[in-house]
N, C-alpha and C positions, 0 to 999 in steps of 0.2 A: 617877358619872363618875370617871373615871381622876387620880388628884391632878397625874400627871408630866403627863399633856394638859392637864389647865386650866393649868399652869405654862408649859410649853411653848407654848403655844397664844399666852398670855398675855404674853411674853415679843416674841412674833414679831408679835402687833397687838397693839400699846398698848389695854389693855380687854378684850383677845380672851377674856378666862376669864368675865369677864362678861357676853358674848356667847354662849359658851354655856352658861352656868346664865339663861338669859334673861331678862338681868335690863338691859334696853335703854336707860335711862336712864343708867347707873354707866357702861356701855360708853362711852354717847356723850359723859360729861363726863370720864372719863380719855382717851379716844381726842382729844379735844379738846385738854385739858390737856398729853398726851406730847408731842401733835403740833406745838401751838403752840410750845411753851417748845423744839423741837426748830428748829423754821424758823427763830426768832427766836434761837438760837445761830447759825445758819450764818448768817442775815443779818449777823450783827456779828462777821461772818470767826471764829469759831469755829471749829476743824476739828477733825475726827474722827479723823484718823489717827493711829495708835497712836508714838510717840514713837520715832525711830531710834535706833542707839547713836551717830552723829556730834552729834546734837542735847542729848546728854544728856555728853558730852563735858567736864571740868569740874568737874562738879556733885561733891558727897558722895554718898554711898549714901543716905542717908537721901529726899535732896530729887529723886533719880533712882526711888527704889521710890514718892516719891508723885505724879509724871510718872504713871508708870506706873499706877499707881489712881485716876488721875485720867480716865485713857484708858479703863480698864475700868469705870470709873462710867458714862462716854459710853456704853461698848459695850452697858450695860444700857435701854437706849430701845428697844433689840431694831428695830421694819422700819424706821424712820427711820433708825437708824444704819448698816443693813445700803445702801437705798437709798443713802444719800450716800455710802457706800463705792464702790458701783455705778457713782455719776452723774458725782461730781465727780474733778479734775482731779487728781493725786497731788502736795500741797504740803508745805510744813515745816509743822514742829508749832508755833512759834510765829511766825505770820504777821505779823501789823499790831500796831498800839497797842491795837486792840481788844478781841485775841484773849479776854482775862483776863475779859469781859463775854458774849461768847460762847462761852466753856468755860462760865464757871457756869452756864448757861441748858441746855447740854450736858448735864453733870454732874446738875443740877435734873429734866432729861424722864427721865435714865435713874432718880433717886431717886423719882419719881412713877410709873412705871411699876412698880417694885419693889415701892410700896407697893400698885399695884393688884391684881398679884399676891399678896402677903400679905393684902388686904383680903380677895378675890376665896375663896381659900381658907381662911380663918379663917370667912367665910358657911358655906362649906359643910361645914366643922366642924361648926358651929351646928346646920345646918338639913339632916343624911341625905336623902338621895334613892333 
């Protein structure tokens, strides 16, 4: 199977690469994992959208490039992230009191996903098809 499709794949459903090396169990406890820790950032006003230049206004360069990586950590949950881009309402980037609890939980679905992709394909490293 194609390394860039299990990636790709992998990227756009949480687990999706181990969906198709059919391995159904790993699917349904990263798709779980992405999903949760992704709901449970936007429950606690987390938001997704990628930082404006009026919001970053201010800052130094340093603490404005890690705004910004911090966003593209989010962007890494791949269909969660894509969905609430889709569903919700276009807000600032730092909303409530909360936000700091629901970024990390953000940040957290996109580092677990990445890692399922790397797990995902490090298996089939392993194990030629």
């Amino acid at each position: 199977m194609n390394t860039f499709l299990l990636a790709g794949f992998g990227w756009l459903v949480p687990g999706g690469a181990y969906l198709l090396m059919r391995r159904y169990l790993q699917f349904a406890v990263f798709a779980f994992v992405v999903c949760a820790s992704f709901a449970a950032g936007i429950l606690l006003q987390g938001n997704a959208a990628w930082p404006q230049p009026a919001e970053l206004t201010g800052l130094d360069g340093f603490t404005a490039v890690l705004f910004r990586a911090g966003a593209f950590a989010k962007a890494l949950a791949g269909g969660p992230y894509l969905a609430s881009l889709l569903s919700s309402a276009p807000g600032t980037f730092l909303e409530s009191r909360l936000h700091e609890y629901g970024s990390t939980l953000l940040v957290m679905a996109g580092a677990f996903n990445v890692l399922a992709i790397s797990s995902a394909l490090d298996l089939k490293k392993e194990r030629p098809q």
